[in-house]
Structure formats: C-alpha cells, structure tokens
N, C-alpha and C positions, 0 to 999 in steps of 0.2 A: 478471575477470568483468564484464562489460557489466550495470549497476548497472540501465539503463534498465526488465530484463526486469519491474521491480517496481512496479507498477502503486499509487501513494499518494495519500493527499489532499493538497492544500499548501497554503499561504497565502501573501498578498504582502504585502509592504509596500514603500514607497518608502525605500530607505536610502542614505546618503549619504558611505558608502564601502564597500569590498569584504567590509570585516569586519562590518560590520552586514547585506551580504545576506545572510551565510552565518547570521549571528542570526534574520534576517529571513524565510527560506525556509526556514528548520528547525521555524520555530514549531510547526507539530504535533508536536515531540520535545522541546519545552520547555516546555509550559505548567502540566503538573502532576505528583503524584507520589504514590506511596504507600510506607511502608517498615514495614518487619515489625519494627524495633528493635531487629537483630539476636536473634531468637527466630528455633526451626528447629521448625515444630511438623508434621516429617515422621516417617518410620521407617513401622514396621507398625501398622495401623489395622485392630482387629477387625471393626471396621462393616461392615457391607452398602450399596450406595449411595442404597436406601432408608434407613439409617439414615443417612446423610452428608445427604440432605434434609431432614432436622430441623436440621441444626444451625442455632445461631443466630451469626449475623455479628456482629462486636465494631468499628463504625462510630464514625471519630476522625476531628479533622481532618486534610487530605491536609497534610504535611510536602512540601517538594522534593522535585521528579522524581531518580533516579538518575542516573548516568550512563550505563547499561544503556538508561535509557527517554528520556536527550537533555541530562540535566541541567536547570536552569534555576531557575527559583523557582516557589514553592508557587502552586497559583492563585489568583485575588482572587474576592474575594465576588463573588456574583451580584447582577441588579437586587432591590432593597429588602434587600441586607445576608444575605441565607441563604450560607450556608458550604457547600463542599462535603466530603466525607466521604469516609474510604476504608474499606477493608476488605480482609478473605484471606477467601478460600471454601476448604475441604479438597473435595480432589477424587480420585478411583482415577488412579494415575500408569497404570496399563492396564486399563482396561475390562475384557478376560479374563481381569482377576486381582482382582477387584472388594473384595477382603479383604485385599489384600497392601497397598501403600507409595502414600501416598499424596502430592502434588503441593500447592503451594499456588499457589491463581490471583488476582493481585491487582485489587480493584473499587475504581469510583470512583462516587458516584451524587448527584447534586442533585433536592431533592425537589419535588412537586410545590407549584405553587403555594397552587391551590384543593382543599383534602385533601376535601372535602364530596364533588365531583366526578372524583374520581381515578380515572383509569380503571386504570392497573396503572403497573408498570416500562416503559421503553422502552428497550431493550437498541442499544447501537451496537457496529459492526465498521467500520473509519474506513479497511482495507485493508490490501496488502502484499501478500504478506504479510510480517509481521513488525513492520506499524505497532504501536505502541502507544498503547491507547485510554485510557489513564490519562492518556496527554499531550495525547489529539487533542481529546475532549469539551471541557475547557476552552477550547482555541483557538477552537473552532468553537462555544461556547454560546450567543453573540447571533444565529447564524441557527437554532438550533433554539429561540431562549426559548417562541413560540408553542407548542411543542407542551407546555413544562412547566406550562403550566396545568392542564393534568391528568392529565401523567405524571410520573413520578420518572422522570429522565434520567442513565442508567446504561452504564457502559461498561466494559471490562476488559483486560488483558494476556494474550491468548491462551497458552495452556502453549507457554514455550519461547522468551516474549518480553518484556521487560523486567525486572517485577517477578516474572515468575511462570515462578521458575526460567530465566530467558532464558538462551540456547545461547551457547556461548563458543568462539569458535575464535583467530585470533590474536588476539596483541597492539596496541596502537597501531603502533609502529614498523613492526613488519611487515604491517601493513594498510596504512600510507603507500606502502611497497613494491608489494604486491600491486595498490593500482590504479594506480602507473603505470604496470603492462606493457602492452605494446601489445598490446590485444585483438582488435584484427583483424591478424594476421599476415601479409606477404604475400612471406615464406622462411620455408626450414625452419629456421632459427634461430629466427627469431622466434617459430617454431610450437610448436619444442622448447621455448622459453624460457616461451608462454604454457601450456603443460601444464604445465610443471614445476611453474608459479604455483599453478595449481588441486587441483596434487597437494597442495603444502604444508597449501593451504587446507585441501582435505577431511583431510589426517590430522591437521591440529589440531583441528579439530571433532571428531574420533573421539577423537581422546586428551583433549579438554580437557569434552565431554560424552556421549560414546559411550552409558551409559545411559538416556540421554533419548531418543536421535536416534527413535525406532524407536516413540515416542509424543507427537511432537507434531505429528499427521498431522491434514489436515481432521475426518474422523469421528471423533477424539477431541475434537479442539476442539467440533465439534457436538455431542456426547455432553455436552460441560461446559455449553454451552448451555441443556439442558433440564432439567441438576441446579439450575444456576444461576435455571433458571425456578421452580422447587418452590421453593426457598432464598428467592426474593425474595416468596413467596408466593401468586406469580400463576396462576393453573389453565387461562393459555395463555401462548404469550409472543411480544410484542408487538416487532416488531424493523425496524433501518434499518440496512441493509449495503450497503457503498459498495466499488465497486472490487472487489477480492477478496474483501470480505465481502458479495459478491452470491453468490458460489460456496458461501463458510461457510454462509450460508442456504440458497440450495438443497439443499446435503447434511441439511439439519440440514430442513426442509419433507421431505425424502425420506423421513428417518427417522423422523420423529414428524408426520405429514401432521393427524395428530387434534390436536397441541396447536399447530397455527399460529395465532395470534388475526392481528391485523392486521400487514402486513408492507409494507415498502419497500427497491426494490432498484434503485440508482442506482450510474451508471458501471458496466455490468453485462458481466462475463466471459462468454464463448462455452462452455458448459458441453460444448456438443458435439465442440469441437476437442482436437486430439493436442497433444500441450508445441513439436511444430515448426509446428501450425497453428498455433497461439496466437503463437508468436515471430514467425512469418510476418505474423500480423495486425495484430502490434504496429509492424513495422517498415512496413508502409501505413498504419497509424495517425498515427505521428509524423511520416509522409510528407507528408500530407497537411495537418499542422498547421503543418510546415514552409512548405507550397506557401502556405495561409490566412495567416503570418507573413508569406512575401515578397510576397503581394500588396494585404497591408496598407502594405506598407513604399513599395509603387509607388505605391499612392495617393496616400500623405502629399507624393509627387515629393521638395522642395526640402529637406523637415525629415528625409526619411532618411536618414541618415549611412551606409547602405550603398552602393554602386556596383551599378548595374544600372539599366536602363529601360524594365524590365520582368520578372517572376519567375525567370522562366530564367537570366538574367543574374544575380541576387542570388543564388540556390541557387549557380551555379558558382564564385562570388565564394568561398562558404562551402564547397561541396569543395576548391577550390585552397587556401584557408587553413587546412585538415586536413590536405592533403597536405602542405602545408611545415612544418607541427606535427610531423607524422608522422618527420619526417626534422630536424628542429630544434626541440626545445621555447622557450618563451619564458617568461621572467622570470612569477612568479604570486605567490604567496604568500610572505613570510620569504626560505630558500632553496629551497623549492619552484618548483619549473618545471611550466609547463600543458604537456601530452603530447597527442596525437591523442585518446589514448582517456578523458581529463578534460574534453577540450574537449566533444567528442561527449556523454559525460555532462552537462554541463554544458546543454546545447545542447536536449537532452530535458529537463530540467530544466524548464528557460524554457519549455518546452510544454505543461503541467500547466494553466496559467495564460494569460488571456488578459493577464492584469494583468503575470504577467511580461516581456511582448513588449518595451517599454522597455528593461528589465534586458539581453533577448538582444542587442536592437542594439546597446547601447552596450556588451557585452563581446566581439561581434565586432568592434567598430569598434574597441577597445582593443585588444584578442590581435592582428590584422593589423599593428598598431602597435607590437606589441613588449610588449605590459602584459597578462597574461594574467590577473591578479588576480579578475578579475571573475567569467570562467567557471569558472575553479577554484572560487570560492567557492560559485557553484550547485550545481556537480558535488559538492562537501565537503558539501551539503545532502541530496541526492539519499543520500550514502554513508553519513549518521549520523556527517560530524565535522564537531566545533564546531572553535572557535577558535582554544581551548588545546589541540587535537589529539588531544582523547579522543574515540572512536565509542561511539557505541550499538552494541548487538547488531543493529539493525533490517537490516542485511544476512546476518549471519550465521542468523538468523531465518529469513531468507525464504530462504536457499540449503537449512535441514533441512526447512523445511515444505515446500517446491518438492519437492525431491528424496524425502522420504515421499509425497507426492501422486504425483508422476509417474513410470509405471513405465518409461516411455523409456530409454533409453544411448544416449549418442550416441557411435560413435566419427569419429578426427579424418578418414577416408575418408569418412563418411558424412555429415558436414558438409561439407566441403569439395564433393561431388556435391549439397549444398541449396545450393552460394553460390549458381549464376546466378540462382536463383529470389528471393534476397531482394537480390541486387543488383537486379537489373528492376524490385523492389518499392518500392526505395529506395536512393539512394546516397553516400546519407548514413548512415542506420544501418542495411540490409543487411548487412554484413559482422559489426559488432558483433554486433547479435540475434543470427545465422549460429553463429558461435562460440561464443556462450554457452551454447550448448546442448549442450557439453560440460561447464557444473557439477555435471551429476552423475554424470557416465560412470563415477567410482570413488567413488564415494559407498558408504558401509559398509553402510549399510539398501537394500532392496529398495522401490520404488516400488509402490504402492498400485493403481494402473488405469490407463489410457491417457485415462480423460475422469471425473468425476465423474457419478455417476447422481443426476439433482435429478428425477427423475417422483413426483409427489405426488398422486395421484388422491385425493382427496376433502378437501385443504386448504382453508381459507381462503383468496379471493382475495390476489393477493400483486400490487401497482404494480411493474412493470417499466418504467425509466425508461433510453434511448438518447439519447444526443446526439451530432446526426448531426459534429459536430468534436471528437470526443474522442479525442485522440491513444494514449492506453493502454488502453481497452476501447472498439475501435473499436463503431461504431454497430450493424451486424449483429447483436452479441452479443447485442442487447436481445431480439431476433424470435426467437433463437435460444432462448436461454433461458425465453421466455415459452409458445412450443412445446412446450420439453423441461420444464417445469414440470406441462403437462393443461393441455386444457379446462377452462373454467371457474375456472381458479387461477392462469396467467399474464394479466394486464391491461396491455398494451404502450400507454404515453405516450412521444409522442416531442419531442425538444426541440429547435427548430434553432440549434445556439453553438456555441463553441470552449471550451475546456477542458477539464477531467476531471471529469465529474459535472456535475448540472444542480441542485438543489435549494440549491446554498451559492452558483450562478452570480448570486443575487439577483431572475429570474425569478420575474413572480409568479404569471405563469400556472400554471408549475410548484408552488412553492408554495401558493397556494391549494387546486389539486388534490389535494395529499399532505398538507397539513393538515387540509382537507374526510375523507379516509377517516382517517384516524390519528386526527382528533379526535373525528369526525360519522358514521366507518362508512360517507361516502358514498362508495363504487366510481364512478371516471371512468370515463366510456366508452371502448370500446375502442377502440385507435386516434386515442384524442385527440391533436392538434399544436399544442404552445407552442412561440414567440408566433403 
C-alpha cells in the first residue's frame, strides 16, 4: 500500500545517523501520551449525548505516548514550567444508537496562559488521517505558544487512532512484509503478489477490529467534535485543521454551520475531488516538489552530490536508481533491504519538508551507493516504525478512516486504465498513487460518498490557507474548498513555499495573519499573498 496517499504533518531535525532520522521524522508520533491505566470504562451507557455533555473530564499529567500513538517519552513542560494534561472523553461509539456503547477518545490540553483573557479551547487536527494529536501538539507547541495566551491548546486521538481505541490490523512482522511488496506492479505476478498483500491486510483489520471499522468515519469524528466542544465548555468551537483536518473541519462547519467560532484551515484538501482525483492530485503534488528539490540541487552546482546539470537530468538519475531497486534491493537497515517501493516512500517523505531536502540528497546519493539506510529510515517514519520495529496504528488508521470516507472500489482493470494518467502526472509516483487505490477494493464497510459535503451557509468566517509547493494537498485545494465552504465563510490566504502547510513553515506573514484572527477576530482580506 503506497504509504504516501496519507497526507501528515512532520518535523525535521538534523541527525547524524540513519537511526536518529527515523527518531528524528517520527517526532510527531513521539512527543506525548495519554493512558487510561488499563481501566475499560466502555459497555452500555444509558446517557443520551446530551447527558455525555455533562460529563466532567478527570485531567492528569500525560504519562508516555503508547506505542499505538509512536511511543516515546512523556512531554516536557511548557515555557514558565505549566504541565500538560490528559484526559478520556466518553463518547456514542455510533451516533444512531446514541444510548448504546460507548468509545473512549483520548485529550491532551495545555492551558492558557493569561486565564483573565481567555478566549475558549483551541481544538487541533495535526492530519492523516490517522495522525495522532496526543503526540503532534507537543512536537509542534513552540509554533503555536502565541496563540496560548488565550487559549487552552487542546488536541485529541480521533476514534480509531492511538489512544482512542486505535484500529489494529497486522502485526509488526507482517507489516515489515507488507511494505516491502512492490507496489507498482509491472507483471501479473507481481500484481497477484500485491493483491494478495492487501487482501491479507484488509482481513486482519476485519478480524482484529471489525466492530469499530464501520464508526470511525469523518462525520463521526466531527460529531465527537462538537460533544468535545460542550465537554470543554465552550458555546462554539474554536479550531486549526491541518492537512486532513482541513476536511474533518469542513464536515464538522457543514454540520454544526451555527457553532463555528473562529477556524483555521491549513495545508488544505480538495473537498471537491473523487479518492482517484485526490490520488491524481497527490501524485502532481509530489511532482512538482520533486521538480522544486532538483532545481534546488542545480543551483547549489558543485555542493550537490546528485548527477545532473540540470533538473531533467537529476529526476532521471532518480527514476533509474528505482528502477534498479526495483529489480535489486540494497543493504538498508539490520537485515532489512530498501525495495523500489520504500525507496519511493521514502523519497515523499523528504517532501513534507523543505528542511528535509539534505536528508533526501544524501539518501539518494547513498542508496546509488549501495547504503540504503537512510531512505528506509524516512520511509519507516512515513509508515509509523520506530527503531525497535514496533508501528503505530497511524497507517492502519488512515486505510479504515479512508476506506469509511470513500465510497470508491477500485478494481485492478480499472486502475491499470488510470496508469497513463498518473504516469503523464508523475514518474516517479504515478504508478505508486495509481495502485493504491486499490486499499479499499475489499474493504468490509461500505464507503460513506464520493466527496465530503463542507457548504456551511451562515458559519463563521473560516482562514483557508494554500501553499502554492505543497506537495500533499496541492495548492488548488485551498480555492477549492474556500468555494465549497459559501460566501462569506471561506477566506483564501495564499502562501508561496515548499512544504506541507504554511503556518509551522516559520512565515510571518502567515503567522501574523492567523494569529491576528484567532487572537484579535481580525479577518485578512481576501486573497491576501505571503511573502
């Protein structure tokens, strides 16, 4: 299953060997945690979900993240020493059974600074889907400290992701398995070989969570949303969705248009597109960050360690070193070997980031070399495995919430009739994308719609934020969703940079703007352009 289709936040760090970048680009699945203390306080729940709005949360300091949410260690205090805090919210496991069995969803929240001027909660969705926000808020709190002046900064494990009941399908062992198959096929062996892969997959998610699969769709998660808004006490709710939690918001603005307060939506999905436009979009996304990557590398001339003298040349340098992966893996990790389709993972990875473009050149110049280490270790970040070879769920996550959301089936005739389009697209990960849009072909639950409906006629303005080199929610999506949001409640700022998302890119232009309305109310104009 081509890893890439999963649109996350990342972070970089400079590390100084293979095993610390996979520490080092995992951060958003390491930073923090919450644990229930082994207590199960599920079964049947007479309550109404007006009575689950009452409850009150029982907030402790966050213990280590699971290994479900990345592992790692507990987070550190914030600036002047305040601690961060978790909690379970009880929630309806299905909404059209509002009385039956209910789910636990786990929160993380740091409070606001100045409580005199407190404006409410400030809810994050950090993406995926299938990120977990218990781990991401901490990674990422020193670009959001500004807004805790006068919000409590609050984040959660969507149902069916980390701590909050996360979905289980294989094992470790057989996950190692699963992504080395070659996922762009090019015989019918190999085609049979990667079905059979995804068959496995989906019936261990049916046998290992079967009665979850079928509720932890977007409009639930948004449903938990606006309980979680009553729960924190706020009488709207106040929110920054990144990535895939651009889409979580739209749905959740669609369905409760009355209780939007101020909203921000960065690195923003195409609400409008089908799951093969979206993979289509993706795969001119990465294209494009790729082309931005080789023609950084042209500039530097003497200091880039690729071959090429000019972008054209660099890109082929990098398809011909897939294609002999493809047919020969090389030395990566322990006894692990990099494969065509780790490498390619690998390679999107380093895309996220402009910060990671270092890291890519000097794991392509390594892999060509014989030393694959480096991009496997991306690709193991990308996939939710750490070191010692345990994953998170954060993949198996985003294949039930994908495959609940999209009512799509792909089968393998009707993929194979989309290659020449995403190869034209990209040929580099054309094929990958292509393919993966088979994860849900045998999927047990039935797909939800062909597009999410985000039209919110009489919300609250909401910041839509596009950068025009974001390689996973290409730039379009902003216009797009800012359209399919009304008049009057999509506000389209656009950014021009590279990577996934604009507001953590350091941008102050950006910044200023989105903390001006988050903190001050004040609405940019339409159409504003940072820098």
């Amino acid at each position: 299953m081509p890893t890439i289709r999963a649109p996350r936040r990342a972070s970089a760090r400079r590390p100084r060997r293979a095993a610390a970048v996979a520490a080092a680009t995992a951060a958003v699945l390491i930073a923090a945690g919450c644990s229930d203390n082994g207590t199960d306080r599920g079964g049947r729940d007479p309550d109404r979900p007006e009575d689950l709005a009452a409850q009150k949360l029982e907030w402790s300091k966050c213990p280590a993240p699971s290994v479900d949410e990345g592992g790692g260690t507990a987070p550190s205090p914030l600036p002047g020493g305040a601690q961060w805090e978790c909690a379970f919210m009880d929630a309806p496991l299905d909404y059209a059974d509002p009385g039956g069995e209910t789910i636990e969803l786990a929160l993380i929240r740091a409070k606001a600074r100045d409580r005199s001027r407190r404006i409410g909660s400030l809810v994050f969705n950090f993406g995926g889907p299938g990120g977990s926000g218990i781990t991401a808020l901490p990674s990422f709190a020193k670009d959001y400290e500004p807004l805790r002046a006068r919000y409590d900064l609050v984040s959660f494990d969507p149902r069916g992701v980390g701590r909050s009941q996360g979905v289980e399908c294989q094992d470790d062992q057989e996950l190692d398995a699963f992504y080395a198959l070659d996922s762009s096929p090019d015989d019918a062996g190999e085609e049979r070989a990667y079905q059979e892969g995804l068959e496995k997959f989906t019936e261990a998610c049916e046998k290992n969570s079967g009665p979850l699969l079928p509720h932890v769709g977007t409009t639930s998660a948004a449903r938990d949303m606006d309980l979680m808004r009553q729960v924190l006490g706020d009488r709207k709710l106040y929110y920054f969705g990144i990535s895939y939690g651009t889409e979580l918001g739209g749905v959740y603005a669609h369905l409760f248009p009355g209780n939007v307060g101020r909203a921000v939506f960065d690195a923003v999905v195409d609400p409008t597109g089908t799951a093969e436009q979206g993979a289509l979009g993706q795969a001119k996304g990465f294209q494009l960050a790729l082309d931005n990557f080789a023609r950084d590398c042209v500039r530097r001339g003497d200091a880039c360690k690729l071959p090429g003298r000019d972008p054209g040349e660099i890109e082929r340098f990098i398809t011909g070193l897939l294609a002999e992966l493809d047919k020969k893996p090389v030395p990566g990790i322990g006894d692990r070997r990099l494969t065509q389709s780790q490498a390619t993972n690998g390679i999107a990875q380093a895309l996220y980031s402009k910060e990671y473009w270092p890291y890519l050149e000097q794991g392509l110049d390594e892999a060509d070399g014989g030393d694959g280490a480096l991009l496997l270790a991306l690709s193991d970040s990308m996939n939710g495995r750490d070191q010692n070879g345990d994953y998170s769920n954060v993949q198996a996550a985003n294949a039930a919430i994908n495959c609940a959301d999209d009512k799509a089936r792909f089968s393998p005739a009707r993929t194979r009739a989309a290659l020449p389009r995403f190869r034209a697209a990209s040929p580099v990960f054309g094929d990958f994308l292509a393919w993966g849009l088979l994860t849900c072909s045998r999927w047990p639950v039935p797909g939800a719609s062909e597009h999410p409906d985000v039209s919110a006629p009489g919300a609250a303005p909401v910041v839509v934020i596009g950068n025009t080199g974001d390689p996973a929610t290409p730039y379009e999506g902003a216009r797009a969703m800012a359209a399919a949001l009304g008049k009057g409640v999509g506000v389209e700022l656009t950014y021009r940079g590279q990577g996934h998302g604009a507001y953590n890119s350091g941008d102050r232009c950006v910044q200023r703007a989105v903390n001006a309305y988050l903190l001050d109310g004040r609405v940019p104009a339409a159409g504003t352009v940072c820098p």
